[in-house]
Chimera marker file (.cmm) of the C-alpha trace (Angstrom):
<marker_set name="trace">
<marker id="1" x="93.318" y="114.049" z="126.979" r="1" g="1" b="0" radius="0.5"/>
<marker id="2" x="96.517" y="115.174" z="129.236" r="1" g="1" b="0" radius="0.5"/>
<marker id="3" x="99.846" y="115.238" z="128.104" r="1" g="1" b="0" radius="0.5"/>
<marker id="4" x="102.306" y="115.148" z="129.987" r="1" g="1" b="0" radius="0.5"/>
<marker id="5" x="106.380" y="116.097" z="128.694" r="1" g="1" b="0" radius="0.5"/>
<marker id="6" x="108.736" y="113.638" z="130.717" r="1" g="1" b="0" radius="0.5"/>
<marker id="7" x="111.986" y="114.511" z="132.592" r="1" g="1" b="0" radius="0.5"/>
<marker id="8" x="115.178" y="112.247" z="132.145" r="1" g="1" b="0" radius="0.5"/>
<marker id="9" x="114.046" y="110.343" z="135.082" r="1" g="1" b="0" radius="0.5"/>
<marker id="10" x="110.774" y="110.030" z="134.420" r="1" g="1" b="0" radius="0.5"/>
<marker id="11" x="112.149" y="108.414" z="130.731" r="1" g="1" b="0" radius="0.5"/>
<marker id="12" x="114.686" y="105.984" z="132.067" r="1" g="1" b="0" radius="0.5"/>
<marker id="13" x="111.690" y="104.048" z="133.664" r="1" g="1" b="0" radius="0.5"/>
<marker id="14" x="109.576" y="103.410" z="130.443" r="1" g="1" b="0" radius="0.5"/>
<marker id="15" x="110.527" y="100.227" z="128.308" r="1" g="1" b="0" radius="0.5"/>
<marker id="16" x="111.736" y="101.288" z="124.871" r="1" g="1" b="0" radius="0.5"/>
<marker id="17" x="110.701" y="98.364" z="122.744" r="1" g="1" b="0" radius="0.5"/>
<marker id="18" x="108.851" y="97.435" z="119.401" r="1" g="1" b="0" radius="0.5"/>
<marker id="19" x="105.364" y="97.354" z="119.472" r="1" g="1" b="0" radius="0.5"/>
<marker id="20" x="105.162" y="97.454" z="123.789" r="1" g="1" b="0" radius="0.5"/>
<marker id="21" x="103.579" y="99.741" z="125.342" r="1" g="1" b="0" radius="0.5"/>
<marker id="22" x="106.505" y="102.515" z="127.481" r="1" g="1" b="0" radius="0.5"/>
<marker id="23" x="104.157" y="103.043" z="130.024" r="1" g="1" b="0" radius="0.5"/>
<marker id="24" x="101.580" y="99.783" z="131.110" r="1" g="1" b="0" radius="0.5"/>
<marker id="25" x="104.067" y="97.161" z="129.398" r="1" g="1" b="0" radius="0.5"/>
<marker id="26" x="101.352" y="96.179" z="127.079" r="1" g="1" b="0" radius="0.5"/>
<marker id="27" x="101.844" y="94.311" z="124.358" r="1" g="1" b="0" radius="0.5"/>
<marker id="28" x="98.601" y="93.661" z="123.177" r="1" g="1" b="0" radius="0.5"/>
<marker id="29" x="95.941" y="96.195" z="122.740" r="1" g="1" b="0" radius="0.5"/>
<marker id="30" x="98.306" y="98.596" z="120.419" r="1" g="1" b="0" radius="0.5"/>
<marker id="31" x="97.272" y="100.623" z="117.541" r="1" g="1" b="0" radius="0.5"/>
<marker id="32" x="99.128" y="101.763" z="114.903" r="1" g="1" b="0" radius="0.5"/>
<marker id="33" x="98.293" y="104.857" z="112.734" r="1" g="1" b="0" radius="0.5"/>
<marker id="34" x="99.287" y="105.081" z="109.203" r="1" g="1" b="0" radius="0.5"/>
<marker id="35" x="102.828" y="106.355" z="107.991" r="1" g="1" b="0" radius="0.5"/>
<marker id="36" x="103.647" y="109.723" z="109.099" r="1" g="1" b="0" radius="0.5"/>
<marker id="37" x="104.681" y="112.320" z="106.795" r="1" g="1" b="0" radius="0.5"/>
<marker id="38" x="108.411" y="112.335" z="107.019" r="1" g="1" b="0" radius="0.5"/>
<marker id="39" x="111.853" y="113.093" z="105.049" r="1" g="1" b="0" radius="0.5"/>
<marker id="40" x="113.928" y="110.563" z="105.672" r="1" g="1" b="0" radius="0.5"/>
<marker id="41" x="114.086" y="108.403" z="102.802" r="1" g="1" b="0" radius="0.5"/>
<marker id="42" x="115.597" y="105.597" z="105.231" r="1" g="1" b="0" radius="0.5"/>
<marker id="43" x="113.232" y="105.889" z="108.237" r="1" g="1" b="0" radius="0.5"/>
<marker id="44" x="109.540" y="105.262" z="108.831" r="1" g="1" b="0" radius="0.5"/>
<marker id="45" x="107.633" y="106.890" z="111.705" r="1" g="1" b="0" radius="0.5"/>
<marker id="46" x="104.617" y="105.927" z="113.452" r="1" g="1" b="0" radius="0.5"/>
<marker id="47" x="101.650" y="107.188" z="115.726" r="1" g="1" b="0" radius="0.5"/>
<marker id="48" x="101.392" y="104.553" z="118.371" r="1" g="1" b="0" radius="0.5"/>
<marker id="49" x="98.693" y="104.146" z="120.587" r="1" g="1" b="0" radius="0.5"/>
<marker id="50" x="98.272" y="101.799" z="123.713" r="1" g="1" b="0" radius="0.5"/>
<marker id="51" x="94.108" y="100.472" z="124.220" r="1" g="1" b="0" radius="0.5"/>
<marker id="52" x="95.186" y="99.482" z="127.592" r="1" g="1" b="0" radius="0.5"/>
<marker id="53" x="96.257" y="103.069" z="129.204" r="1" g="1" b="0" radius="0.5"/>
<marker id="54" x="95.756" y="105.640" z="126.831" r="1" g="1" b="0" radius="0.5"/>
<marker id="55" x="99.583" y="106.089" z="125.987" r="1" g="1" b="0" radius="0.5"/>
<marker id="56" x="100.834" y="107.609" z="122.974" r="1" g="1" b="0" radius="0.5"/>
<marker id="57" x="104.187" y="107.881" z="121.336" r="1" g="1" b="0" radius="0.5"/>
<marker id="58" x="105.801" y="107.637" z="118.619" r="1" g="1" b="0" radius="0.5"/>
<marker id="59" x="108.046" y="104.406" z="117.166" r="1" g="1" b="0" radius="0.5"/>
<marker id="60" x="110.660" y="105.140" z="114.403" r="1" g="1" b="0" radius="0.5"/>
<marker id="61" x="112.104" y="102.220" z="112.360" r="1" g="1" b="0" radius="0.5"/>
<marker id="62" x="115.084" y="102.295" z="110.034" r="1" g="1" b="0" radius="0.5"/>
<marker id="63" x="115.214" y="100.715" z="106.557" r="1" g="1" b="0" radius="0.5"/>
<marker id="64" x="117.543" y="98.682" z="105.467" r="1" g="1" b="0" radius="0.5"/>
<marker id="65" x="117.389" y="97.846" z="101.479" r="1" g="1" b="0" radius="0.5"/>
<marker id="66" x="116.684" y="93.921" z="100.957" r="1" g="1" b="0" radius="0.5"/>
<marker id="67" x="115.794" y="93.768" z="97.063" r="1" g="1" b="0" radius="0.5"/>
<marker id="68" x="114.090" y="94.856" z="94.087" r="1" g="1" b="0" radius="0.5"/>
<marker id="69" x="111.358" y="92.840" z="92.565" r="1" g="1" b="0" radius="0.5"/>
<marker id="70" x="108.120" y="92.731" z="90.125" r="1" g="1" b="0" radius="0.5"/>
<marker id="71" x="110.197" y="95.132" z="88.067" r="1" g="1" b="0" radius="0.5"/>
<marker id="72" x="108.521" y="95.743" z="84.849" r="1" g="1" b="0" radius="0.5"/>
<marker id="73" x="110.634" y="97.583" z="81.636" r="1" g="1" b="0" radius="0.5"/>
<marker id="74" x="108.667" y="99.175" z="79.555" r="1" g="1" b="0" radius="0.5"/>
<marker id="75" x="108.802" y="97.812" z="75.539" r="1" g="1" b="0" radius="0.5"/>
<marker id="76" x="110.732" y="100.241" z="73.417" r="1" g="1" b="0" radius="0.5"/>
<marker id="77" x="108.111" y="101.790" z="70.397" r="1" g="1" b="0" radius="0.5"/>
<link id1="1" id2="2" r="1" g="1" b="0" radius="0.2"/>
<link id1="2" id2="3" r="1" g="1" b="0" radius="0.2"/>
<link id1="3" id2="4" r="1" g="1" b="0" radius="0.2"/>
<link id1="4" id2="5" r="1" g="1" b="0" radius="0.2"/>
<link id1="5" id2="6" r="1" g="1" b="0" radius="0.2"/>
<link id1="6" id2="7" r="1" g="1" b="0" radius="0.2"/>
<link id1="7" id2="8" r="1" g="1" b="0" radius="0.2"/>
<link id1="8" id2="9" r="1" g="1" b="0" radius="0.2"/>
<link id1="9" id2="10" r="1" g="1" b="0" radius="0.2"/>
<link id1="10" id2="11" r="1" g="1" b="0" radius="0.2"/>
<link id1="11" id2="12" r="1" g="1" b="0" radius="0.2"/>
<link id1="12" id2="13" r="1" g="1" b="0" radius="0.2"/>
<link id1="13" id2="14" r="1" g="1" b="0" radius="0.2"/>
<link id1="14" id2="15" r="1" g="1" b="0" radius="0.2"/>
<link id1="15" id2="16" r="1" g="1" b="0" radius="0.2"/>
<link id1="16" id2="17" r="1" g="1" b="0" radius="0.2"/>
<link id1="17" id2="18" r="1" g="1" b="0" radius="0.2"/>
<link id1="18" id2="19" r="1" g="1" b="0" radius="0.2"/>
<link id1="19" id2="20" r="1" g="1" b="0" radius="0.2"/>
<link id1="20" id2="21" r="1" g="1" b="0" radius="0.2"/>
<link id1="21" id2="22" r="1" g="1" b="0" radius="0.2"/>
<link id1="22" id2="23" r="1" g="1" b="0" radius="0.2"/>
<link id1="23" id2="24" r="1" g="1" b="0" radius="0.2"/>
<link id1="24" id2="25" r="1" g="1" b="0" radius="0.2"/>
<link id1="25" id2="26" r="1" g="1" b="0" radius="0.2"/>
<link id1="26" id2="27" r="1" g="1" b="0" radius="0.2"/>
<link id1="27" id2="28" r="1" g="1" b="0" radius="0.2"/>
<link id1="28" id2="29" r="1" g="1" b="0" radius="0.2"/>
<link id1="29" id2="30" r="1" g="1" b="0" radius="0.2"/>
<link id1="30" id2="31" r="1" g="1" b="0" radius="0.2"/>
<link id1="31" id2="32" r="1" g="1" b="0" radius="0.2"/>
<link id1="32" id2="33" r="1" g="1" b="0" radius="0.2"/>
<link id1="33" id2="34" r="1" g="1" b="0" radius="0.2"/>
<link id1="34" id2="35" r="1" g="1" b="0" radius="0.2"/>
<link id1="35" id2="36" r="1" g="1" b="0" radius="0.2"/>
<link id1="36" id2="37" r="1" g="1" b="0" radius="0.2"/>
<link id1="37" id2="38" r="1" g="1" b="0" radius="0.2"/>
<link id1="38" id2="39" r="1" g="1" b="0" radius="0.2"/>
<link id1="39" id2="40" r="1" g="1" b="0" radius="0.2"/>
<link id1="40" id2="41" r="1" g="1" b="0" radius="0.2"/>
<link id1="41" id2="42" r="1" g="1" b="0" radius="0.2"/>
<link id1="42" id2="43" r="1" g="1" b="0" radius="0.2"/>
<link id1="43" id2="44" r="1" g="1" b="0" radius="0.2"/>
<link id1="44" id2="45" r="1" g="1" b="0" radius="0.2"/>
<link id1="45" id2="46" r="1" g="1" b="0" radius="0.2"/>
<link id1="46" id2="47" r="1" g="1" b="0" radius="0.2"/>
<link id1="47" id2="48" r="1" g="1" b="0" radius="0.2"/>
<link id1="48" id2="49" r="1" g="1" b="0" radius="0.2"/>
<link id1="49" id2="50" r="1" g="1" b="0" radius="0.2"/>
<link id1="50" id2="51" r="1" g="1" b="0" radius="0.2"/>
<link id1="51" id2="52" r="1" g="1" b="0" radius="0.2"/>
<link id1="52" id2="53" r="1" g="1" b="0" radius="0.2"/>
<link id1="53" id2="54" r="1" g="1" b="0" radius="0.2"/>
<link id1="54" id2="55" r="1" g="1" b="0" radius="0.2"/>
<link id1="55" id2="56" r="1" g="1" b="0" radius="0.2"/>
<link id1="56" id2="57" r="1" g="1" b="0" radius="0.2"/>
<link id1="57" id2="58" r="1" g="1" b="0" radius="0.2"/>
<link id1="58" id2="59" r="1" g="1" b="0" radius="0.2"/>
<link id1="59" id2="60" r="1" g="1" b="0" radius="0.2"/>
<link id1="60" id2="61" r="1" g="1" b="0" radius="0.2"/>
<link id1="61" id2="62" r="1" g="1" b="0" radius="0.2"/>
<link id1="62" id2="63" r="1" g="1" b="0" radius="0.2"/>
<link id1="63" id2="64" r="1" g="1" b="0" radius="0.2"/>
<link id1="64" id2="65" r="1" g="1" b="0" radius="0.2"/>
<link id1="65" id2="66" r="1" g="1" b="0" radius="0.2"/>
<link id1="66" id2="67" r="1" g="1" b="0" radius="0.2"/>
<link id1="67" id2="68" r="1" g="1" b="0" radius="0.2"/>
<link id1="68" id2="69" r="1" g="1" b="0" radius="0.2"/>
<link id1="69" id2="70" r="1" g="1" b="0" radius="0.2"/>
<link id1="70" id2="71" r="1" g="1" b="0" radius="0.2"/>
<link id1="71" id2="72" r="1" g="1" b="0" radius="0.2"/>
<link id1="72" id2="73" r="1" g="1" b="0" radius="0.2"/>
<link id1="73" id2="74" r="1" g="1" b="0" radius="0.2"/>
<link id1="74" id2="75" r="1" g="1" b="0" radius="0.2"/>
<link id1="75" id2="76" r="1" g="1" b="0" radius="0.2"/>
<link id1="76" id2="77" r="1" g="1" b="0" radius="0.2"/>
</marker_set>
């Protein structure tokens, strides 16, 4: 595998969207890895890898709280 860091320029040209591919435009043909290890209690982070290229990168999503539910209480003894 080659990796290869980006300039400025190089990154303005790559699409920055959900679950597409920056480099081929690929939509399809993604994988995602499990949750990374992070510390951001409001964030989730991503391995992301494109079947079509060979791209990888990373996609970062924030949280936004919705609800609680299934919330069980404990019976006092």
């Amino acid at each position: 595998m080659i990796t290869v860091d980006l300039n400025l320029q190089e990154m303005s040209r790559l699409t920055q969207s959900k679950g597409v591919c920056p480099n081929c435009k690929a939509d399809s043909h993604i994988s995602y890895s499990k949750l990374k290890d992070q510390y951001d209690p409001d964030a989730v982070y991503f391995d992301v890898k494109c079947h079509n290229c060979g791209t990888t990168w990373d996609e970062h999503y924030s949280l936004v709280f919705f609800e609680q539910d299934n919330i069980q209480i404990p019976s006092e003894k």
